[in-house]
N, C-alpha and C positions, 0 to 999 in steps of 0.2 A: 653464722649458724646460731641460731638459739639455743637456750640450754631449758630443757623441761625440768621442772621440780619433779619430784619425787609425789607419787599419789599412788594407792592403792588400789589393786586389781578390780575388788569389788566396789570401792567409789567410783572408779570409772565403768564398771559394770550396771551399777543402778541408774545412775545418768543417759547412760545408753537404753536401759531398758524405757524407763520414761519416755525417752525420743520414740523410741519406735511405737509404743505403745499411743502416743499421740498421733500418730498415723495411722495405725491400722487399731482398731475399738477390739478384734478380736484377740489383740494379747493383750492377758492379763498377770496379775504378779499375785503367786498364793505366797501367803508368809507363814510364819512359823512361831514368829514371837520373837524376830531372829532383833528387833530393836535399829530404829533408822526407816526402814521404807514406809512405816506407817507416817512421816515426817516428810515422805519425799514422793513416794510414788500416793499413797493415799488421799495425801492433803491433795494433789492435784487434780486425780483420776478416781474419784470413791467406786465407781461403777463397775472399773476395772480388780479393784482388790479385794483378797479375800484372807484373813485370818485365823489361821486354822487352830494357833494355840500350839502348845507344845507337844504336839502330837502328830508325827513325823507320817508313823501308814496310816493314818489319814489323809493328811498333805495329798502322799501318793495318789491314794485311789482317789482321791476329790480330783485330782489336776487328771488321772487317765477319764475318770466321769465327763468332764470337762473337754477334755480335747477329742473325747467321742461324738459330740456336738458339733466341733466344727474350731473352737476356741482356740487358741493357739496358748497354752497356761507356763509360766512360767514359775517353778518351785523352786522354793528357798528356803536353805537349812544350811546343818555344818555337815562336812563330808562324812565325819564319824557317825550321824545319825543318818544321812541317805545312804550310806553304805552298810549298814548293820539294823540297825533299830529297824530303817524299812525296807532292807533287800527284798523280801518276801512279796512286799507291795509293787517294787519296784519291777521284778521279774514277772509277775504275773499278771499285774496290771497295767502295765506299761510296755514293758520292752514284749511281753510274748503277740501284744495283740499289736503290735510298731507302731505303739500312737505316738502324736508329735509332741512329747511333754520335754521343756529344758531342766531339769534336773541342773541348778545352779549351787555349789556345795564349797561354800566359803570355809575358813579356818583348815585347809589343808595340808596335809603332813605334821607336820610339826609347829609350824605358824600358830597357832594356840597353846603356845608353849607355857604360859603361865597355868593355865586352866587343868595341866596335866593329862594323865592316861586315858581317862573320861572322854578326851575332847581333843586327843591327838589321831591322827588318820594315816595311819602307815600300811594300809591295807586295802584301801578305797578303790584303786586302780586295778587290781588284783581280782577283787571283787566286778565291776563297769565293764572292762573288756572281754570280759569271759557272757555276757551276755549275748546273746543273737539280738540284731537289727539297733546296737545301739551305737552311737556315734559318741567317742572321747574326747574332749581338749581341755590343754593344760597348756595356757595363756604365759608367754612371760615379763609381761608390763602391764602398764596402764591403754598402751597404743594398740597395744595385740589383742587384751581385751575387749574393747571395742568394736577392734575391725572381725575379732572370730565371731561376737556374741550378732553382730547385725548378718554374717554371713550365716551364724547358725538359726536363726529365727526362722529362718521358711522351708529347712531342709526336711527333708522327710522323715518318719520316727524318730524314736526320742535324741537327745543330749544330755550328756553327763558335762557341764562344765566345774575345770576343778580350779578356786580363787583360795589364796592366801587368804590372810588379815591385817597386815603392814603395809605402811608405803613404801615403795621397792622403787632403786634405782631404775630410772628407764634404757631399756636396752635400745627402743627406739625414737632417737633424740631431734627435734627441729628438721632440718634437711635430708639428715639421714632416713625419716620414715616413709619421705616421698620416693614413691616408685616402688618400694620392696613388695613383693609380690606374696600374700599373706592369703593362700587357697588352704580350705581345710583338704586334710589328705597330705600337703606336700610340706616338706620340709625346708626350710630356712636355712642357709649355709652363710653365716655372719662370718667365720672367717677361713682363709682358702689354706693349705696346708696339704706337704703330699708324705709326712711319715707317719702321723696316728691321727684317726679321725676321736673328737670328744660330742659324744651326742648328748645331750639334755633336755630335758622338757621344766619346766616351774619359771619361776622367779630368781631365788636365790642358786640352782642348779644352773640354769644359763648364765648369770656373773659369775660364778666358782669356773665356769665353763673355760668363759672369755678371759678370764684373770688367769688361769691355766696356761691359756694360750700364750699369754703374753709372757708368762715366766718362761717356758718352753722355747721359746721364740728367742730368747735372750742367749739359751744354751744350746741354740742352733738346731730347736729341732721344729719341722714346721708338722702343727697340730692344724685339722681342719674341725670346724666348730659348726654342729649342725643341732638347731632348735626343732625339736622336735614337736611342737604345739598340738600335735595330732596323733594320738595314741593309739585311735581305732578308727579309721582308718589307718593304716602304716603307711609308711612312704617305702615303700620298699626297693624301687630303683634308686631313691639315693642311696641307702643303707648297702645294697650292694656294690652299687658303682664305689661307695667308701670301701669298703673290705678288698675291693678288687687296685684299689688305686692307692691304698695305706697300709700298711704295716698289722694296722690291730683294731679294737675300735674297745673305746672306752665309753661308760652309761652313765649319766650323773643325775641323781634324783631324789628329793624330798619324800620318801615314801622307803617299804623295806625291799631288800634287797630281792623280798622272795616274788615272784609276781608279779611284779610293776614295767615299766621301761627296760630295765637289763633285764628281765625274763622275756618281753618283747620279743626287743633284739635280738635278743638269743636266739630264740625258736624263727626268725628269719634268718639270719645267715646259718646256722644249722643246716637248712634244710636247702638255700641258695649258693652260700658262699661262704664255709667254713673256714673264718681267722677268729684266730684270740680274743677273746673278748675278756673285759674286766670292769664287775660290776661295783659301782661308785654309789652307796646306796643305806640305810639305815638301816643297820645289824640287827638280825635276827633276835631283837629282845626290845621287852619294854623298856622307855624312859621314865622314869621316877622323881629324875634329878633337875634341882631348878633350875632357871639360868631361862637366858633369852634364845629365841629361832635361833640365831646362827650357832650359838655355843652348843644348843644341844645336838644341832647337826653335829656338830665337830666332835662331839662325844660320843656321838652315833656311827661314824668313820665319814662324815660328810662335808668336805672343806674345798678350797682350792689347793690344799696342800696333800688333800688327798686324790685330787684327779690328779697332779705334776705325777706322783709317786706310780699311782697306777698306768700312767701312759707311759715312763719311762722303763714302766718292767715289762714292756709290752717288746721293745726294740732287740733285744737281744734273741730272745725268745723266737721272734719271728725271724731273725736272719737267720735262724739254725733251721727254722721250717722248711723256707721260701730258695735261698743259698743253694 
């Protein structure tokens, strides 16, 4: 087996786009000022690019102008400013009329952690799913990126894809990426487990995930590990068939606790298949404090040491339900 290095979501993401983009003249890449695709997709493709300047509902309405044409536009920005700066843009000129714009929204969650409150996106998912007609994913590698952004380029109405800004361990490595079955909609189930399922969507949320697992696993207890890559769509016969086959089901996510993934979740088995649930997720408050991606996770309640905890409170609990 090979072993992949370590690359980042959105270097594998612009790479990809230039591919496709060399194939079909109708997608093109709006930038934003965002620094790099004028070096990669421009130098190549001038005809295809278009920069808009720092000027985010612009971006928007230029890329829904655009894809009313026929154009297939691909926008880029940080998630903090597609989700805030141009929600306005974004709902009205995009998602209400279902045009096909990909909405690509680098430095998310906390992944811009140097940059501070400005430029942190703990609300972004919160914001993308509650839209009518828009399609969510939260990629978690370099490989996933890849294979969701070529599936997402022809789908219908818009895409919110949400990228990091670090090189992140690869969750899908050499041999291992052959065959795994990566359909927007469905969810990924990296490891098998029948006493608490851990579901995650990002980057650093699926390794805290799978590093969970393996702690858990040591003290006998089997955790089932499901990548959630797809926001909006849900997968919602995995998410049940987990509740109905585990114990409880644990949320793990680079964003706030209120509205994202464990709010999801929630409101699915709520309403499907009521078990416990416990949300693994970046507390109800700003970050101020310096420190890298993971530390501030960790200071936010966002660790691998925070899913062990949360799936183990889960066990007792449920044998008093279920018993």
């Amino acid at each position: 087996m090979t072993t992949a290095l370590p690359e980042s979501d959105r270097a594998a993401y612009r790479a990809a786009l230039v591919d496709l983009a060399r194939a079909d003249t109708r997608i093109w890449c709006l930038d934003s000022d965002m620094g790099g695709l004028e070096k990669q997709f421009q130098a190549e493709l001038p005809d295809q690019y278009v920069d808009v300047g720092i000027a985010e509902a612009n971006l928007m309405s230029i890329a829904a102008a655009l894809a009313s044409t026929g154009i297939l536009p691909f926008a880029n920005t940080m998630a903090a400013f597609a989700s805030a700066r141009a929600l306005e843009q974004v709902k009205l000129d995009i998602a209400y009329h279902g045009l096909p714009v990909r909405i690509v929204a680098t430095h998310a969650g906390f992944s811009a952690a140097h940059y501070g409150p400005t430029h942190h996106a703990q609300s972004d998912l919160a914001a993308m799913r509650t839209l009518p007609n828009m399609t969510v994913l939260t990629p978690a590698d370099a490989y996933e990126t890849v294979r969701l952004v070529t599936a997402a380029a022809y789908l219908p109405g818009p895409v919110y894809l949400r990228l990091g800004r670090n090189p992140i361990e690869p969750v899908y490595a050499g041999d291992d990426a052959v065959g795994t079955d990566l359909t927007i909609g469905k969810a990924v189930e990296l490891r098998a487990g029948d006493d608490v399922t851990i579901v995650a969507a990002g980057a650093l949320p699926v390794r805290f995930a799978l590093e969970a697992a393996d702690d858990l696993a040591a003290g006998g207890v089997g955790a089932r590990v499901l990548n959630l890559h797809t926001i909006k769509p849900l997968d919602v016969a995995a998410l049940v068939a987990a509740a109905e086959q585990t114990a409880g089901i644990v949320t793990v996510e680079d964003h706030s606790v209120l509205g994202g993934v464990g709010g999801a979740v929630a409101e699915v088995l709520a309403e499907h298949r009521p078990v416990p649930v416990r949300r693994v997720g970046i507390a109800d408050s700003f970050c101020a404090r310096p420190g890298t991606h993971t530390e501030q996770l960790a200071a936010a309640g966002v660790s691998t040491a925070h899913v062990v905890a949360a799936a183990l409170s889960i066990s007792p609990l449920c044998t008093s339900i279920w018993d």
